[in-house]
C-alpha positions as CSV (number, residue, x, y, z in Angstrom):
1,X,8.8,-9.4,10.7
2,X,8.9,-11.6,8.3
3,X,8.0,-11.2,4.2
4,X,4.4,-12.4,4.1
5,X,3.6,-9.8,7.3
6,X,5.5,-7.1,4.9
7,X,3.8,-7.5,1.9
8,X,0.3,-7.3,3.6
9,X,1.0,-4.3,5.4
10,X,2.1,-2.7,2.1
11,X,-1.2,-4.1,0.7
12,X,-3.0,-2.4,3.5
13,X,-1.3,0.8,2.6
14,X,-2.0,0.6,-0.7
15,X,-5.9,0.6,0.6
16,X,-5.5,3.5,2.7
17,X,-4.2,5.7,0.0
18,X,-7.2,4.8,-2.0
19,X,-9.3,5.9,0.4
20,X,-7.4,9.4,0.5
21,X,-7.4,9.3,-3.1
22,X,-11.1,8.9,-3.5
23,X,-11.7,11.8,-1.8
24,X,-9.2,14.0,-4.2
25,X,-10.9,12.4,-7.0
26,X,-14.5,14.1,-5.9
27,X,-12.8,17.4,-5.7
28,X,-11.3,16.5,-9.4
29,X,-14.7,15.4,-10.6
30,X,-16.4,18.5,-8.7
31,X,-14.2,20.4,-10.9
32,X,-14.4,19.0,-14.3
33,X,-17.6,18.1,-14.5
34,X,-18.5,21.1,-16.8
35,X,-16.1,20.2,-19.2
36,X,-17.1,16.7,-19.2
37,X,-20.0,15.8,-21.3
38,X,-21.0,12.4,-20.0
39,X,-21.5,13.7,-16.0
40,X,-24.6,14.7,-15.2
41,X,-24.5,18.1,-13.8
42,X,-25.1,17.4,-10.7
43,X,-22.6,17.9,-7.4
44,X,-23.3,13.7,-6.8
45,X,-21.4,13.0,-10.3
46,X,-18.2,12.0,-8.3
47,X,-19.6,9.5,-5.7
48,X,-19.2,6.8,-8.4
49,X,-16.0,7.5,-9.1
50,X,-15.1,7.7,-5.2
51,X,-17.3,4.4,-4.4
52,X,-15.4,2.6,-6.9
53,X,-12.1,3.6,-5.4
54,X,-13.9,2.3,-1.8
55,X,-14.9,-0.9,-3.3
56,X,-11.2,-1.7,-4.7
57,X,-9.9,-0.6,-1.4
58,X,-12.0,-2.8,0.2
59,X,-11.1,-5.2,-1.7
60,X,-7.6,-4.7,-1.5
61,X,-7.5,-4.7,2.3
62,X,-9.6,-8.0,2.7
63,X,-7.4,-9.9,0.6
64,X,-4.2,-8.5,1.6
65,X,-3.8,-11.5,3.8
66,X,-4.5,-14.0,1.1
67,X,-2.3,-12.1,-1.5
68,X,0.6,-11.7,0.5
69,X,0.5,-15.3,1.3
70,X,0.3,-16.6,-2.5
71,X,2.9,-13.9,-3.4
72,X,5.8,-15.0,-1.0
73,X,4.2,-19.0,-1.3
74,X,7.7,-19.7,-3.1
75,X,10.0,-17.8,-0.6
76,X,11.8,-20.1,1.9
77,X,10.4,-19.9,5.5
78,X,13.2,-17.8,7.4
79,X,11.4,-16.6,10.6
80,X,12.0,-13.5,11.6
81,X,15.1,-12.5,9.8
82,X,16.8,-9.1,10.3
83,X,16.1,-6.6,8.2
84,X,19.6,-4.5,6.5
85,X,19.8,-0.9,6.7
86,X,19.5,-0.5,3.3
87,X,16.1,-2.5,3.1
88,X,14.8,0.2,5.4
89,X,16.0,2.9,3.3
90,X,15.1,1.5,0.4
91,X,11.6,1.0,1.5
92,X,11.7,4.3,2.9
93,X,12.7,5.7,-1.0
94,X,10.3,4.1,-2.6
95,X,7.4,5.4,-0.3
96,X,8.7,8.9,-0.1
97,X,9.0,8.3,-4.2
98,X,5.1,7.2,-4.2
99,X,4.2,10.4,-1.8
100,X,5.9,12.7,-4.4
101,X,4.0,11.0,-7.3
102,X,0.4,11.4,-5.9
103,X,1.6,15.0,-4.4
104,X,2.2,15.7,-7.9
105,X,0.1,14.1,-10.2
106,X,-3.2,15.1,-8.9
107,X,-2.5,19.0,-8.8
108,X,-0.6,18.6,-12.5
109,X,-4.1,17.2,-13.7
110,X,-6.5,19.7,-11.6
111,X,-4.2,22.3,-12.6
112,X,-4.4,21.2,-16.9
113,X,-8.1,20.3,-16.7
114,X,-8.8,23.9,-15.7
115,X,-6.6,25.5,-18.2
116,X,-8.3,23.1,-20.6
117,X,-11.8,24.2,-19.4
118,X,-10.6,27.7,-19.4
119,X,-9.0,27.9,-23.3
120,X,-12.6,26.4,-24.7
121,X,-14.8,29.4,-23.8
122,X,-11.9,32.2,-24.3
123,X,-10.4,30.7,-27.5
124,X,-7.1,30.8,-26.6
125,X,-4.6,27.6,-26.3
126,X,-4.4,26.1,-22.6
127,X,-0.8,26.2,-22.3
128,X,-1.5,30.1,-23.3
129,X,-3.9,30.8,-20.9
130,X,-1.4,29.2,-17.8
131,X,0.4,31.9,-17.4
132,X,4.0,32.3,-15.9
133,X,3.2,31.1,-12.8
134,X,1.0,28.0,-14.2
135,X,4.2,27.3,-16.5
136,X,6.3,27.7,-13.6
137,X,3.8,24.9,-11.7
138,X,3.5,22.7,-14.3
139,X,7.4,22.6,-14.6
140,X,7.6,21.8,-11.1
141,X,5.2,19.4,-10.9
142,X,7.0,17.8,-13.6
143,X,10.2,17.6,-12.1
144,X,8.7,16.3,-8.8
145,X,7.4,13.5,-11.1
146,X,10.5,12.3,-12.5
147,X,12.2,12.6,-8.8
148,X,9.3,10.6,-7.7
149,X,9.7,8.4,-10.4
150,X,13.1,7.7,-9.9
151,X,12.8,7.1,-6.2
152,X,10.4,4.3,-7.0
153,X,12.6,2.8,-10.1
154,X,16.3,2.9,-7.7
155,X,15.4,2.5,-4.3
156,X,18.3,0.1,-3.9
157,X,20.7,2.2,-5.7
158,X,19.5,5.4,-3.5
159,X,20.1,3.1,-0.1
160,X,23.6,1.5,-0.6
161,X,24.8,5.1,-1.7
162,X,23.0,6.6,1.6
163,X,24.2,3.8,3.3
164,X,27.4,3.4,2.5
165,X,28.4,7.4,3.7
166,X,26.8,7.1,7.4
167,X,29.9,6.9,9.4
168,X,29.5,4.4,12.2
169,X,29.0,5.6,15.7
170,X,30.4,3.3,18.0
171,X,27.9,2.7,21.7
172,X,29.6,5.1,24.3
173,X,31.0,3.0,27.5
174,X,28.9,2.7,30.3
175,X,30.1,4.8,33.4
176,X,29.7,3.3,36.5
């Protein structure tokens, strides 16, 4: 597989995980839309926000093609070269980083715009009104976010230091 065919996969990716995201962006739009003042108040209010995550996707995977191949225009030609362990890893780190991101983010901010919502009609503060167990979430999600964050920052790093302590397994003899 060469770099070009790498980078439009990733692209394509990227377009999928809009699509998913769209459809957590309705449920965060179904859910602050009374503490929003410039959505209507009807249950529709978050099909622009989820057709406009569609349309980029869209865009996004028609172009992947012609993306990737401006992006790597510069690279040398090498075929299909081999990729390292530590490329795989490293990829692997930096979409297990992205998971953690989106598997925090979105809950952190469903979790705040509710307290938010919440602290206007019983007049107390929102990080009041969380609770233990909110506070408890919220650190959480936090920490997952700076994990994630540093997956995506030091893939490399992550991969030669996983990399480096696999002991190597030499192929058994064939029998026979």
């Amino acid at each position: 597989m060469i770099a070009r065919q790498l980078l439009t996969v990733g692209f394509r990716l990227f377009a999928i995980w809009l699509c998913v995201a769209a459809l957590q962006a309705f449920s965060l739009v179904a859910s602050a839309r009374t503490m929003i003042s410039f959505l209507d108040d009807t249950p529709w209010s978050g099909l622009v926000f989820v057709g406009v995550f569609i349309v980029i996707a869209v865009i996004v995977w028609a172009l992947s093609s012609p993306l990737s191949r401006v992006l790597t225009s510069g690279m040398q030609s090498i075929g299909n070269a081999r990729i390292s362990a530590t490329d795989l890893v490293a990829v692997g780190c930096v979409l297990m980083g992205l998971w953690w991101l989106k598997e925090a983010i979105l809950p952190l901010l469903a979790l705040w715009g509710k307290a938010i919502s919440l602290s206007e009609d019983g007049g107390k503060s929102a990080f009041a009104l969380l609770g233990a167990e909110g506070k408890v979430s919220v650190s959480l999600y936090m920490l997952q976010i700076a994990i994630g964050a540093y997956f995506v920052t030091q893939p490399y790093k992550l991969a030669t230091r996983l990399v480096r302590h696999v002991p190597v397994v030499s192929e058994p003899e064939a029998q026979g």
